[in-house]
C-alpha positions in Angstrom: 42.6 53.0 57.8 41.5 52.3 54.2 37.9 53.2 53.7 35.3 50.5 51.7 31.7 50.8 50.0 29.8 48.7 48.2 26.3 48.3 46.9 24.0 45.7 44.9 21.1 47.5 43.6 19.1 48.1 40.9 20.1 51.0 39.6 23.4 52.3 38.8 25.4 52.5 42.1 28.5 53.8 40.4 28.1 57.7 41.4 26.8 56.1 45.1 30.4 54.1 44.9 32.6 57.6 44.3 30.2 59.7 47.0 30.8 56.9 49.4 34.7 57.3 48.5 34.4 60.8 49.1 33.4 60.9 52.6 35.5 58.1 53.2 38.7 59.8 51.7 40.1 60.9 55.3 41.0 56.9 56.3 43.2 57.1 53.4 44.1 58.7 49.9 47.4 56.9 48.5 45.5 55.6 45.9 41.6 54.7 44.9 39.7 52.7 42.6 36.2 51.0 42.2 34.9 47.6 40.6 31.9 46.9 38.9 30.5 43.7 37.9 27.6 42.6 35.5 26.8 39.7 32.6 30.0 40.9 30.6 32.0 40.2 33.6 34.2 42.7 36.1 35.1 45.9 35.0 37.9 48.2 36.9 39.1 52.2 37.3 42.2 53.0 39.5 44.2 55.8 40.4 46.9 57.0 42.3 45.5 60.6 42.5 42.3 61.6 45.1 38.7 61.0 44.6 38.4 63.6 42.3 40.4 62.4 39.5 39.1 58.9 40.2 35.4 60.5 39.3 37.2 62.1 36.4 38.2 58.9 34.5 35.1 56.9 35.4 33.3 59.4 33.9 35.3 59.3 30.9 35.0 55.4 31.0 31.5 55.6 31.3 31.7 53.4 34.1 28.0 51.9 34.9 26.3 48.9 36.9 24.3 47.9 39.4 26.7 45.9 41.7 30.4 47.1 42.5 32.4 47.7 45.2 35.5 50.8 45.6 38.0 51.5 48.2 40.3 54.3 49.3 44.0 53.5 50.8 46.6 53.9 53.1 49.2 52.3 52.2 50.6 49.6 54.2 52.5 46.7 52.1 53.4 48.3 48.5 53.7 51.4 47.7 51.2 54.3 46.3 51.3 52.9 42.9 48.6 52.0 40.8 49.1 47.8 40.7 48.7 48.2 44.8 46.0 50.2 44.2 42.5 48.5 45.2 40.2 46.6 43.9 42.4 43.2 43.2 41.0 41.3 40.9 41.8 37.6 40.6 42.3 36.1 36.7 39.1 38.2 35.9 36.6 36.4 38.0 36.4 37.2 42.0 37.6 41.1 43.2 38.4 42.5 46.4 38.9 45.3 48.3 40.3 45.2 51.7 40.8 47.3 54.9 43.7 45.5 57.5 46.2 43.4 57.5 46.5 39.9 56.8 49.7 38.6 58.8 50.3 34.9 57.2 49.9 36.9 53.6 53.1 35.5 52.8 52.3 31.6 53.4 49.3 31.8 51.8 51.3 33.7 48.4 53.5 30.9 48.4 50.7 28.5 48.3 48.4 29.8 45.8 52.0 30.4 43.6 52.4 26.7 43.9 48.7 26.4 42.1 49.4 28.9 39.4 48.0 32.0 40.3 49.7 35.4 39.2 50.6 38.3 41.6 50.8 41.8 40.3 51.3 43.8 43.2 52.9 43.8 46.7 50.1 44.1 48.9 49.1 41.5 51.6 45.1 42.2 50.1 46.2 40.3 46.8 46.1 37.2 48.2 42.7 37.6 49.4 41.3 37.7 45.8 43.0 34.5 45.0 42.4 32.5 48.3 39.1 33.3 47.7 39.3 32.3 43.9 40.9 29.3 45.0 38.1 28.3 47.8 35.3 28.7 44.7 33.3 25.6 44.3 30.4 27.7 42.7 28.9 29.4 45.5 30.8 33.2 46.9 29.4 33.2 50.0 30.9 29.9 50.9 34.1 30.9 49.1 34.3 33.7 51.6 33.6 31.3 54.6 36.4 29.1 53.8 39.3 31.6 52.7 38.6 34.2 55.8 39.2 31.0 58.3 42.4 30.5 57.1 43.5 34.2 57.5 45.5 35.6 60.6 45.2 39.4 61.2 42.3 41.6 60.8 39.9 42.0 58.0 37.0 44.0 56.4 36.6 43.0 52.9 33.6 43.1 50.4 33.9 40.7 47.4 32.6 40.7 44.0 31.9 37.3 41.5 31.7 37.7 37.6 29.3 34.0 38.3 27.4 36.0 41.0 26.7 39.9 39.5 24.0 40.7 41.8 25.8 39.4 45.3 28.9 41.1 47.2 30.0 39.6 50.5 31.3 41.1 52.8 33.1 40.3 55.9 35.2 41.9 59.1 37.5 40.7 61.8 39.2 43.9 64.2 38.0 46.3 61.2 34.7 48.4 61.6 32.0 47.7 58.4 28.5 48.2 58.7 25.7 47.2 56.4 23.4 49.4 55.2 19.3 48.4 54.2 17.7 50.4 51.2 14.4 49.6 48.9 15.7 47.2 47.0 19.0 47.9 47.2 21.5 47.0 50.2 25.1 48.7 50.7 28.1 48.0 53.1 31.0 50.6 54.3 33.0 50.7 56.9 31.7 53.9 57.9 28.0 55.0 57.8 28.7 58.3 57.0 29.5 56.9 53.5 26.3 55.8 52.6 24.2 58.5 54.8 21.2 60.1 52.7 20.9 57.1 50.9 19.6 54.9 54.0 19.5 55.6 57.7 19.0 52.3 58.1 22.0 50.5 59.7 23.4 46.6 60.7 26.7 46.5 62.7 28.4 43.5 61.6 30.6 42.2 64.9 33.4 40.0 64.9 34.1 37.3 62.7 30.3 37.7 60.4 30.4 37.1 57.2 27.1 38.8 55.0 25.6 38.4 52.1 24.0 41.3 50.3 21.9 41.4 46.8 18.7 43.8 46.0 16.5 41.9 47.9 18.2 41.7 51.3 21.1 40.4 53.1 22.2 37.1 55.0 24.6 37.1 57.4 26.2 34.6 59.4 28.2 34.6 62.6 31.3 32.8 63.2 31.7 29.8 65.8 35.4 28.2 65.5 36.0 27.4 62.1 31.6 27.4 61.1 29.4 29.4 60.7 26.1 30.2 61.9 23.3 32.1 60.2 21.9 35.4 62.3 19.7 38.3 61.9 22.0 41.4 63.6 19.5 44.1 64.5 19.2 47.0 62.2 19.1 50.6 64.0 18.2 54.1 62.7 21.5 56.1 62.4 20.8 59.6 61.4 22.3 62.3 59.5 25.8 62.5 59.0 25.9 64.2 55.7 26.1 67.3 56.8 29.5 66.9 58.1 31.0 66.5 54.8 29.4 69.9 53.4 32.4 72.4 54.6 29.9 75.1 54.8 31.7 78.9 54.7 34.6 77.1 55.6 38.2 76.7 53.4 38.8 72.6 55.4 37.8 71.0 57.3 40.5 71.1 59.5 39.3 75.0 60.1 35.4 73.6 60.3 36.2 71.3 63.0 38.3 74.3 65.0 35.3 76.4 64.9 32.9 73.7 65.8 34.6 73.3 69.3 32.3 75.8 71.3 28.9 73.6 70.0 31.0 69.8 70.4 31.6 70.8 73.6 29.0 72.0 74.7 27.3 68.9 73.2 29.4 66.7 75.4 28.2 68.3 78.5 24.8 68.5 77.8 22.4 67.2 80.2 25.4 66.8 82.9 22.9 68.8 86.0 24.9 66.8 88.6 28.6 65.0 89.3 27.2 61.6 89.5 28.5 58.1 88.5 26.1 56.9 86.2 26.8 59.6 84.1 29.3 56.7 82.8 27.0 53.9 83.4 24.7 52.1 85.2 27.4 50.1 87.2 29.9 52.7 87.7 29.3 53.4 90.9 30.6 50.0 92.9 32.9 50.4 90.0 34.3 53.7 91.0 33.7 52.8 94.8 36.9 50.1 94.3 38.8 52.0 91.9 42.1 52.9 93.6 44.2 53.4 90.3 43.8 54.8 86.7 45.6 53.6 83.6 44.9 55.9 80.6 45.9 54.0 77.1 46.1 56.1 74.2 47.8 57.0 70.9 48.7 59.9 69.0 46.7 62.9 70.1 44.4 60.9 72.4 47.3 60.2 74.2 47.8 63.8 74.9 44.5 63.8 76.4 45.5 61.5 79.1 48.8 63.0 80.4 46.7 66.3 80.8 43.9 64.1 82.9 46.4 62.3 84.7 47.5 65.8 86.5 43.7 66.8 87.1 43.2 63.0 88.8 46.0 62.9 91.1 45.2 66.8 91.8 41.7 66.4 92.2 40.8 63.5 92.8 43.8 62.3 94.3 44.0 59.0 93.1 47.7 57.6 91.1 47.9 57.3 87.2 49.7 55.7 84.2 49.4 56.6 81.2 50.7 54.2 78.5 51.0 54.6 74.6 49.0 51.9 74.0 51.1 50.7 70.9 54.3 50.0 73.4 51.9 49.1 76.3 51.0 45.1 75.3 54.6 44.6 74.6 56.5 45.0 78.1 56.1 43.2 81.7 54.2 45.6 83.4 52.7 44.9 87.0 49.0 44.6 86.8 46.3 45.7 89.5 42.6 44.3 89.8 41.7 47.5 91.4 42.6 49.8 88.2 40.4 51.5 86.3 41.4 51.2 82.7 41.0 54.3 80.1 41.1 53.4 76.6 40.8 56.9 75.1 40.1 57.2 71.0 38.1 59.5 68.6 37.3 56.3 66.7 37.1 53.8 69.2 38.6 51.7 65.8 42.4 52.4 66.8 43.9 48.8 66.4 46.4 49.6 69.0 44.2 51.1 71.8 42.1 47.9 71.3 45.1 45.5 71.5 46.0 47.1 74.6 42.4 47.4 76.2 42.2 43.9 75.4 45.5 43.2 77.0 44.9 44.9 80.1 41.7 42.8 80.5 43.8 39.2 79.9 45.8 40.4 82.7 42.8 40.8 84.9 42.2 44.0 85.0 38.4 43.9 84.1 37.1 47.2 84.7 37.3 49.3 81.6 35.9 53.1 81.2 35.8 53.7 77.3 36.3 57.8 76.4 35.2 57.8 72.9 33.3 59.5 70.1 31.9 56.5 68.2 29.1 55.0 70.7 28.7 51.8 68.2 32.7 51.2 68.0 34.3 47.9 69.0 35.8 49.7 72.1 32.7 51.2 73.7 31.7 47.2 73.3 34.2 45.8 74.6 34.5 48.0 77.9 31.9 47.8 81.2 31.7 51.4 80.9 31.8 54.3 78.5 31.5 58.1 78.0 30.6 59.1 74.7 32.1 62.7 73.3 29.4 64.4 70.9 32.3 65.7 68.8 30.4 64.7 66.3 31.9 63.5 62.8 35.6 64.5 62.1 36.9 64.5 58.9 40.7 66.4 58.8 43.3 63.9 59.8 44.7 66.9 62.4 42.3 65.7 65.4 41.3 69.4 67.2 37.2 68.7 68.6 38.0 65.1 69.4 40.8 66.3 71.3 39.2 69.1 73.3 35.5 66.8 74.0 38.4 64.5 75.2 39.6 67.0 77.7 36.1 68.1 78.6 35.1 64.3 79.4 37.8 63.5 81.0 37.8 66.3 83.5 34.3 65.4 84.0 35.4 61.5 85.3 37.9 63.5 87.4 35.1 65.1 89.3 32.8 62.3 89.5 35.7 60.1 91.0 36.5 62.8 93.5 33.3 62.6 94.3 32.8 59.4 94.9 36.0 59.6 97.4 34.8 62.2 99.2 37.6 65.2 97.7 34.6 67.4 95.8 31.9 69.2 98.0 28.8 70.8 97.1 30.1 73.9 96.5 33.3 72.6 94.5 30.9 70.8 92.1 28.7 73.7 92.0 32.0 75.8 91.0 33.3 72.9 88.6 29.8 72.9 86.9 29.4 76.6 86.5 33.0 76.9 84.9 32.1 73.6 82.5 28.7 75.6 81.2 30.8 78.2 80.2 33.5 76.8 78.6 31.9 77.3 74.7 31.5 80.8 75.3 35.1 81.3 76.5 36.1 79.1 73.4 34.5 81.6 71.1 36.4 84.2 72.6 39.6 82.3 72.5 38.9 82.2 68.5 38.3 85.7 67.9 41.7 85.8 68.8 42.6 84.3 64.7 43.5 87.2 62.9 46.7 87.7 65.5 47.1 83.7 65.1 47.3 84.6 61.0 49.9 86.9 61.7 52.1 85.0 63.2 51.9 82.0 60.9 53.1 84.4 58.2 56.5 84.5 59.9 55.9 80.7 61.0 55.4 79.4 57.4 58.9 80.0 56.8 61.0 78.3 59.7 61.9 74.4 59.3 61.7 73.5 63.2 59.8 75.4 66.1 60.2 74.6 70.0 57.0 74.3 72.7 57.4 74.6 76.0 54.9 74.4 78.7 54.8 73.1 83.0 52.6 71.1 84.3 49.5 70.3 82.7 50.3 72.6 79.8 53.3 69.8 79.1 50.9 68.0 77.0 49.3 70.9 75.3 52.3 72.1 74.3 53.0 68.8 73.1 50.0 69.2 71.1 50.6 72.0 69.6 53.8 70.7 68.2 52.2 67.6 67.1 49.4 69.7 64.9 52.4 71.6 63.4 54.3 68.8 62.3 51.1 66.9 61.4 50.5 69.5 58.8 52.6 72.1 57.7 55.8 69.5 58.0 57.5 71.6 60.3 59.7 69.8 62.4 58.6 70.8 65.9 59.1 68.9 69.5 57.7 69.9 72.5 59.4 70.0 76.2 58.7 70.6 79.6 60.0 74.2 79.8 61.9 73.2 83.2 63.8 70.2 80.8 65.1 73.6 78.5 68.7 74.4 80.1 69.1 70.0 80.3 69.6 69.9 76.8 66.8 71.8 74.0 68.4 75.0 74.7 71.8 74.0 72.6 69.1 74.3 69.2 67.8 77.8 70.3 69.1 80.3 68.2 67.0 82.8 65.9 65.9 80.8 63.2 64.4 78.7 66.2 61.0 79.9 67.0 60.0 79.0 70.7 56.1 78.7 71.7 55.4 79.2 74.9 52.2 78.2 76.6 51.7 80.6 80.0 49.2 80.1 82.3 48.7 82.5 85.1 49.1 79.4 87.5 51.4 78.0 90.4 54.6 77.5 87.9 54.2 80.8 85.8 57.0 82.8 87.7 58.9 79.5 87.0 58.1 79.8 83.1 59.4 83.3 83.3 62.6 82.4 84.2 62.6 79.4 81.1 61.6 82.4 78.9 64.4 84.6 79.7 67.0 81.8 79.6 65.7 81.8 75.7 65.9 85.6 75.2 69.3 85.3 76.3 70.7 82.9 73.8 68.8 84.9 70.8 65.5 83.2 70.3 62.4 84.5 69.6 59.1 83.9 71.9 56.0 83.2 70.9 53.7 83.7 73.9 49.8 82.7 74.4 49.6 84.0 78.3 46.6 84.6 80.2 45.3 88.4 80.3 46.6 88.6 83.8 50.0 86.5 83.6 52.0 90.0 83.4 54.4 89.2 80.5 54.5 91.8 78.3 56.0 92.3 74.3 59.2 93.4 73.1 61.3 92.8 70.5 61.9 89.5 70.5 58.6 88.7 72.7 55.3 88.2 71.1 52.4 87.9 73.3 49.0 86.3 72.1 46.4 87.1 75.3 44.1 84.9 76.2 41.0 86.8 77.3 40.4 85.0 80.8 41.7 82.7 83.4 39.9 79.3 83.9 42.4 77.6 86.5 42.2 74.0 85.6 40.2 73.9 82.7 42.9 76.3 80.8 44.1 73.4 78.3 41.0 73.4 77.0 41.5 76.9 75.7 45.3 77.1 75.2 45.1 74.1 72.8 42.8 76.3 70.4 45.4 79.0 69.4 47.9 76.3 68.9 45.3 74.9 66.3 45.0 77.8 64.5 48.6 78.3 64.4 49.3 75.1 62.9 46.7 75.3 60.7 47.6 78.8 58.8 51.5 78.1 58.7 50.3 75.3 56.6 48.2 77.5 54.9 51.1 79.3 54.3 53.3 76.5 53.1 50.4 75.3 50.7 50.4 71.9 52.1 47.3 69.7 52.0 45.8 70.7 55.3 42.8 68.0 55.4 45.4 64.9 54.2 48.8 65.7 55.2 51.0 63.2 53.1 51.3 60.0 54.5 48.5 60.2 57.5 45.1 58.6 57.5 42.4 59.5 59.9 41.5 56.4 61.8 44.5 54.1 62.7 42.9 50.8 62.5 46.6 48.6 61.8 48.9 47.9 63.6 
């Protein structure tokens, strides 16, 4: 979750530090600081405030060198208070910043107590600083080597010397870092993005390495066991991602990423002429051919994605799903099948407990693995035999909308190709199915034209403490969705229920302060969604209603209708999610909330 840059150079890196912090403020923002180190030893800023501030008071320390390393936070073990804040610095001489979670933190803090070393904060990443203090014999790198073999957990960490001013080393274990190669200067982050338009030039460390970077270039060393071995990891050109942290016309970028959905999709689906299997690889056809079950495994949002695919791929393609929260998933008995196809979904493809669980799955012998992600260097697209990659492109709020709907586009595609491949798709079926896919981005642009009726209703939204969804079928999930973005962000308290589930139970909180959002498709259950509606109107609540233009429900008093302009059968959650977006996003408006970094939320979920 926490995000990590550092840089030796020449030159001052400081202001490179703070950018990098910048575009890396959406892992986490409970607190920030940076580290610098040169012949007069290691110097420190920290805060407990954003970015912003932290630029404020380095500023004002006049804060320079050409080595240093900074780190942004979510907050794990200690709270958002300055002593947890990162860098840790141990008696003066080695500093750390850390992303993960080191599980045997306590042993080792016993330990290095024994030996003398002070504590002054209640984070597991102290100990790293004085392990690594401890395992000094006059050389970091081989400091490093020694202290990370004695941790259990995961890991990415970059490590300054005041012996050393000119080295950082860096190191990862389940945490994403990348190093990045300048002119005489090298950087490491755990996110490209952070150091993009100072080098396109880009290593992905993998499991276990352990680097070395100064001016002049970088060593880096692979881990066997408890050793290490010295290997030259590939460099590749990554380009551009500065431009998604420039917010343009826009007020977030929460509202950016909404607006960006007709071009991510259509992104995602570029190039698709044809339904064919190797759309997700080269070997997905025998694959597919042998596939006679899916399980999807998800978190959070992502996991939304799946329960709406898991209704498309016993529709379509008639074959049976799961669909498991991955963090719950690795810790039952469940009853595995060699002939399932497994579905990690993840915007990151970083999530610690979609990994755990992919990697789970695969102990239990279920080895064929279909990543649906939006990072194509992530661990998970690694780790799984085959892949689709969404072209969301980067996303910065911590409210996940265009990941969420290049999800939905993705996997409705897999649902076609499989149905294909079992003979449930004819020509003219994928000819339909393709034609109603192109147009999706221009139905989505007219689904947002619909805002200034969405900014009307948040008005009255932004003042309510709890909301109820409702939706059938595959508008379940959506509607779960929906409620999700509202609580995400506005704080809201909102929960979301199959509207057939109403009159077992939900219906006893109805009453007017009670908003009730309705998602209604003109589809096979709409008459039965009526019927949910009116048991609502009858015990006093309000509707809110985004209904197809032909689904026949009409306005009154207590019945506002949002209409969407146009009917697209089963790709209709892919434009009902979009006004639930918006909503959530101007009733927070409303409330004045932090729309980008909702209190206690980070963007990538990479502990446990």
């Amino acid at each position: 979750m926490c995000g990590i840059v550092a840089a030796a150079s020449y030159r001052n890196i400081v202001p490179i530090l703070l950018e990098g912090l910048r575009r890396l403020e959406y892992r986490g923002y409970d607190s920030c600081g940076i580290a610098t180190v040169d012949a007069s030893g290691l110097h420190r800023a920290r805060s407990v405030a954003r970015v912003a501030q932290l630029v404020e008071q380095v500023q004002a320390e006049k804060l320079a060198a050409n080595t240093g390393i900074a780190h942004t936070r979510w907050a794990t073990h200690g709270a958002p208070e300055v002593c947890n804040a990162h860098p840790h610095f141990s008696r003066d001489f080695i500093g750390v910043v850390h992303n993960g979670i080191i599980e045997n933190f306590e042993s080792i803090r016993r330990r290095l107590l024994e030996k003398g070393f002070e504590f002054t904060s209640q984070t597991d990443s102290e100990v790293l600083a004085h392990l690594i203090n401890d395992c000094y014999e006059g050389n970091l790198l081989e400091a490093v080597k020694r202290a990370v073999v004695q941790l259990e957990g995961s890991y990415g960490i970059a490590v300054i010397c005041k012996a050393k001013p000119d080295h950082v080393v860096v190191a990862r274990q389940c945490m994403p870092l990348v190093v990045g190669v300048g002119t005489n200067e090298m950087f490491a982050a755990s996110d490209a993005m952070a150091v993009a338009g100072i080098t396109d030039r880009i290593v992905y460390l993998e499991e276990g390495d352990v680097c070395e970077i100064t001016p002049q270039g970088r060593r880096m060393f692979a881990r066997a066991g408890d050793q290490f071995v010295e290997v030259d990891r590939p460099e590749k050109i990554v380009q551009a991602y500065s431009g998604a942290v420039d917010l343009g016309p826009y007020r977030h970028y929460m509202q950016k990423e909404i607006f960006e959905q007709p071009r991510a999709i259509g992104d995602t689906l570029e190039g698709v002429a044809r339904i064919v299997p190797t759309l997700f690889g080269t070997d997905a056809a025998p694959v597919f051919e042998q596939t006679k079950r899916i399980l999807f495994l998800a978190c959070g949002t992502s996991y939304y994605a799946g329960l709406t695919a898991k209704y498309w791929m016993e529709a379509i393609a008639g074959i049976p799903c799961d669909v498991e929260i991955a963090s719950e998933y690795r810790y039952r008995v469940s009853v595995p099948d060699p002939d399932t196809l497994v579905v990690p979904i993840s915007q990151s493809g970083e999530t610690a407990d979609t990994l755990a669980a992919l990697r789970h799955a695969h102990d239990l012998g279920m080895l064929n693995s279909l990543a649906i992600c939006n990072v194509a260097t992530s661990a998970m697209v690694h780790e799984t035999k085959l892949h689709y990659i969404t072209r969301a492109g980067i996303e910065i709020g911590v409210a996940s909308t265009k990941a969420f709907t290049t999800q939905l586009a993705a996997l409705y595609l897999l649902t076609l190709t499989l149905a294909k491949v079992k003979g449930r798709l004819s020509d003219v079926a994928e000819e339909d199915a393709l034609r109603r896919l192109r147009h999706i981005p221009a139905a989505l642009q007219a689904v947002l034209a619909l805002e200034p009726q969405v900014i009307a209703w948040a008005e009255r939204f932004a003042t309510k403490q709890h909301a109820l969804f409702l939706g059938r079928g595959m508008h379940y999930p959506i509607a779960l969705e929906g409620a999700l973005k509202l609580k995400e962000i506005s704080y809201i308290h909102a929960e979301a229920y199959p509207a057939g589930e109403l009159k077992h139970g939900p219906l006893a909180l109805v009453d007017r302060e009670m908003p009730v959002v309705t998602v209604a498709p003109n589809d096979t259950l709409l008459e039965k969604l009526k019927s949910n509606m009116q048991e609502v109107r009858a015990r006093g609540g309000e509707l809110y209603v985004f209904a197809d233009g032909d689904s026949g429900i009409e306005p009154d008093d207590r019945t506002h209708v949002i209409r969407l302009p146009d009917n697209y059968g089963s790709l209709a959650p892919i434009l009902h999610v979009i006004p639930l977006q918006l909503l959530a996003y101007h009733s927070a408006l409303e409330r004045g909330t932090d729309v980008d970094k909702p209190r206690n939320l980070a963007k990538s979920v990479t502990v446990e």
